[in-house]
C-alpha positions as CSV (number, residue, x, y, z in Angstrom):
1,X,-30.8,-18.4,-28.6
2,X,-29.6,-15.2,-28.5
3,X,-30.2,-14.8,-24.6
4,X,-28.0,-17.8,-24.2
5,X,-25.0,-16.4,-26.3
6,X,-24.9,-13.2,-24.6
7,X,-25.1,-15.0,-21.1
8,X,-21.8,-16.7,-22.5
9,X,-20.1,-13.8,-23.9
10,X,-21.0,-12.4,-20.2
11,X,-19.5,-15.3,-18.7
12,X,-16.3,-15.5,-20.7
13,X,-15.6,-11.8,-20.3
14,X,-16.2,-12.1,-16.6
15,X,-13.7,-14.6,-16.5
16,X,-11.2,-13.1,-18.4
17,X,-11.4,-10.4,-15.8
18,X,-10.9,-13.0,-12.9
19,X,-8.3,-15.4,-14.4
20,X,-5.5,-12.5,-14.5
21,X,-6.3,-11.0,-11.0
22,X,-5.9,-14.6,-9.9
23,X,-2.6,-15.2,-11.1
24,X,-1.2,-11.8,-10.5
25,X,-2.5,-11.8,-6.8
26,X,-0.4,-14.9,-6.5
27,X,2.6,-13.7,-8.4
28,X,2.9,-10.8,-6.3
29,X,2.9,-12.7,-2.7
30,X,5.4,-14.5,-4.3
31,X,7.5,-11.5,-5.7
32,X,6.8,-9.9,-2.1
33,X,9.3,-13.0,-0.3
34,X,11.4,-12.7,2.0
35,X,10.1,-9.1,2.7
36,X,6.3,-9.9,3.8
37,X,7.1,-12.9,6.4
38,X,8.9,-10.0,8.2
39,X,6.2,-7.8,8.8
40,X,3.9,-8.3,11.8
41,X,0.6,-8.6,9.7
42,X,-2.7,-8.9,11.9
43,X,-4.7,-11.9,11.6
44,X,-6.4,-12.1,8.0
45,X,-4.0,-9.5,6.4
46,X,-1.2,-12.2,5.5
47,X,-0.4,-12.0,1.3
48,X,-1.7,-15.0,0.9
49,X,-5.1,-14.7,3.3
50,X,-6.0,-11.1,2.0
51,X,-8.8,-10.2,-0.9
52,X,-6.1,-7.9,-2.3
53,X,-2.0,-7.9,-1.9
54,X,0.2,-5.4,-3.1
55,X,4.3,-5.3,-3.2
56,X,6.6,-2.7,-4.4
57,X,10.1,-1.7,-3.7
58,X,13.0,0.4,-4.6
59,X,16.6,1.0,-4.0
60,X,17.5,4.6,-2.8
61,X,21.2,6.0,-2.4
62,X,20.3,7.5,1.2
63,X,21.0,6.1,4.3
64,X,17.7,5.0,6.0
65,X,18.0,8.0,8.4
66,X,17.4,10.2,5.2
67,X,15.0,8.3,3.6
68,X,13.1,8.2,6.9
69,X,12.8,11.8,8.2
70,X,11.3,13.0,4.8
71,X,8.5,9.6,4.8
72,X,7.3,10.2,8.8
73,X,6.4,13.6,7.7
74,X,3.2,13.1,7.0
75,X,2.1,16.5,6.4
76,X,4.3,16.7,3.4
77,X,3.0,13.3,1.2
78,X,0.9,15.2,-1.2
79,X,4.4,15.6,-2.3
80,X,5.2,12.4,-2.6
81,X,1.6,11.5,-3.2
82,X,-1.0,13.2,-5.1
83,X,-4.0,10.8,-3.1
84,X,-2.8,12.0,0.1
85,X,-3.9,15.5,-0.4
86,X,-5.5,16.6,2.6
87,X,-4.3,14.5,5.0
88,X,-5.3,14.9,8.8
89,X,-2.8,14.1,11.6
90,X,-5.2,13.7,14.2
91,X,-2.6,13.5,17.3
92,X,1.0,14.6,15.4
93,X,1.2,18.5,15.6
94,X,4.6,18.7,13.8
95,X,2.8,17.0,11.4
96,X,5.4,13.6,11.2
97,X,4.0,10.4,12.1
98,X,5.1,9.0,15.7
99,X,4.5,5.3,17.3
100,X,0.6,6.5,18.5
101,X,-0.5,8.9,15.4
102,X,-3.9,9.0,13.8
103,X,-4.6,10.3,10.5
104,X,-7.6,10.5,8.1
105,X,-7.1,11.0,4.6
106,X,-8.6,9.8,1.1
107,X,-6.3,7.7,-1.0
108,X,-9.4,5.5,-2.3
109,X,-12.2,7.0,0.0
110,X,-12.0,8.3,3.3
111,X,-9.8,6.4,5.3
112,X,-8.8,6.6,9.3
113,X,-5.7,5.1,9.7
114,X,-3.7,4.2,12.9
115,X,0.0,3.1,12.9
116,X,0.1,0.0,14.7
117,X,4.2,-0.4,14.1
118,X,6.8,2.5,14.5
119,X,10.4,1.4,14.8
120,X,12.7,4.1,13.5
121,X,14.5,4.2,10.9
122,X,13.2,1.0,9.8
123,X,9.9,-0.2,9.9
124,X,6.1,2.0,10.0
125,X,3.0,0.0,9.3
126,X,-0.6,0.9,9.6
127,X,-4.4,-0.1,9.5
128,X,-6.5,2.1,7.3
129,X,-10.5,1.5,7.3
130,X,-13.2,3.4,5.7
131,X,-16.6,4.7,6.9
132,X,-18.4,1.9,5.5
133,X,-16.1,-0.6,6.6
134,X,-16.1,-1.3,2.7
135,X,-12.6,-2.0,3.0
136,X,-9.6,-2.4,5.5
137,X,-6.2,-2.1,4.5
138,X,-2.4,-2.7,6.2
139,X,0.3,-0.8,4.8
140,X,3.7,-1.4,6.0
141,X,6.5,0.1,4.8
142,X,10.4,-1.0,5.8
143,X,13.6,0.5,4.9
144,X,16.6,-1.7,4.7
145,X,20.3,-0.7,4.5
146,X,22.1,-1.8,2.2
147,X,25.9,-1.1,0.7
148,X,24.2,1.3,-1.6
149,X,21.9,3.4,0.7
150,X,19.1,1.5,1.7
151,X,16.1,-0.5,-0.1
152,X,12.3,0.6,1.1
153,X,10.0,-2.1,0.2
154,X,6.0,-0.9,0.6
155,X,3.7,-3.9,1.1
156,X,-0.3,-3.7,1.7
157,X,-2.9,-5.9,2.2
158,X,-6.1,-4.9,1.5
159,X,-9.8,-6.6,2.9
160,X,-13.5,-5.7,2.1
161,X,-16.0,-6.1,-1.0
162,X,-14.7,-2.5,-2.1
163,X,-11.2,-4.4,-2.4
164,X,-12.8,-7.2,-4.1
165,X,-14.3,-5.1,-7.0
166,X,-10.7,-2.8,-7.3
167,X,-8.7,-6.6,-7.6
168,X,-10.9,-7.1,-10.8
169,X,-11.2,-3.6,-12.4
170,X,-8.2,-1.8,-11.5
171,X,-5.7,-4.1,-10.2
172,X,-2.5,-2.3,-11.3
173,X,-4.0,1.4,-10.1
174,X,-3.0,0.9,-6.6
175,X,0.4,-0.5,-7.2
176,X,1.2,2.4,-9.9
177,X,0.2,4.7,-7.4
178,X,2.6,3.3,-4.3
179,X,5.5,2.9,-7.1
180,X,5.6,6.5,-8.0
181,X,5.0,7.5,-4.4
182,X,8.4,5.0,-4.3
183,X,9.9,6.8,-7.0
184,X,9.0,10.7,-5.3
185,X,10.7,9.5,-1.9
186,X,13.7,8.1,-3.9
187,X,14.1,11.1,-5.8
188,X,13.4,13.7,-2.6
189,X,16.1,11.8,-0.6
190,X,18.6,11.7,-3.2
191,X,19.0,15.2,-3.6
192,X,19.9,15.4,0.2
């Protein structure tokens, strides 16, 4: 008797862990519209396909020139980004990202990530996998004018049982981290 409540208290509190990360995966494809249909996402890394979707966005008074000299320099996110720390440009020596760079760094493990889109000022995406091959991620990042400045919207898509485990436990950590990695660039190229 006792066995069989604590397999249900097991089950109900698993559920209760599965249930939110359920709806919010799907809430935040659909908060990521237009934006995401406009990235060139490789097969399985679609919102809607991947294990683990995240969206955020911001508007900046820059022009998107601004905004993106100070985000292609790469060697300078740990000021932006406290999980970049450490980051390796494996083919950039001025340390800024360009159409064929290569970086390793360890925002959730060690990652080797290779841009797969570079249009200045405008769009920068790339795919990130671990050692392990515990988990593959697409981060694309686009910068759109608008009267104001511009708007930089940072989408990624994430794949792997690692993924998997983070959408249940710590759904929101990932997503805090890129909005404040929003917020540092916002603030950096504001006081241009």
């Amino acid at each position: 008797m006792r066995t069989t409540k604590l397999f249900t208290l097991a089950s109900l509190t698993s559920m209760s862990l599965l249930l939110p990360s359920c709806y919010s995966h799907k809430k935040v494809v659909q908060s990521s519209l237009p934006y995401s249909e406009k990235i060139n996402w490789p097969e399985g890394f679609t919102p809607a396909e991947s294990d683990f979707f995240i969206h955020n966005e911001i508007d900046i008074k820059a022009s998107p020139q601004v905004v993106w000299d100070i985000f292609i320099h790469a060697a300078k996110w740990p000021e932006l980004n406290k999980k970049s720390e450490g980051i390796k440009l494996i083919n950039s020596p001025d340390g800024k990202l360009n159409s064929s760079s290569v970086f390793i760094w360890s925002p959730a493990g060690k990652f080797k990530s290779t841009i797969k889109e570079f249009k200045p000022p405008y769009n920068v995406a790339w795919l990130g996998e671990t050692d392990n091959k515990k988990m593959t991620i697409y981060n694309a990042w686009m910068i759109i004018p608008t009267a104001e400045g511009c708007k930089v919207i940072s989408e990624e898509s994430q794949n792997g049982p690692k993924t998997k485990i983070e959408k249940i436990f710590a759904p929101n950590m990932v997503s805090k981290d890129l909005k404040n990695w929003l917020i540092r660039l916002k603030e950096q190229s504001e006081s241009k």
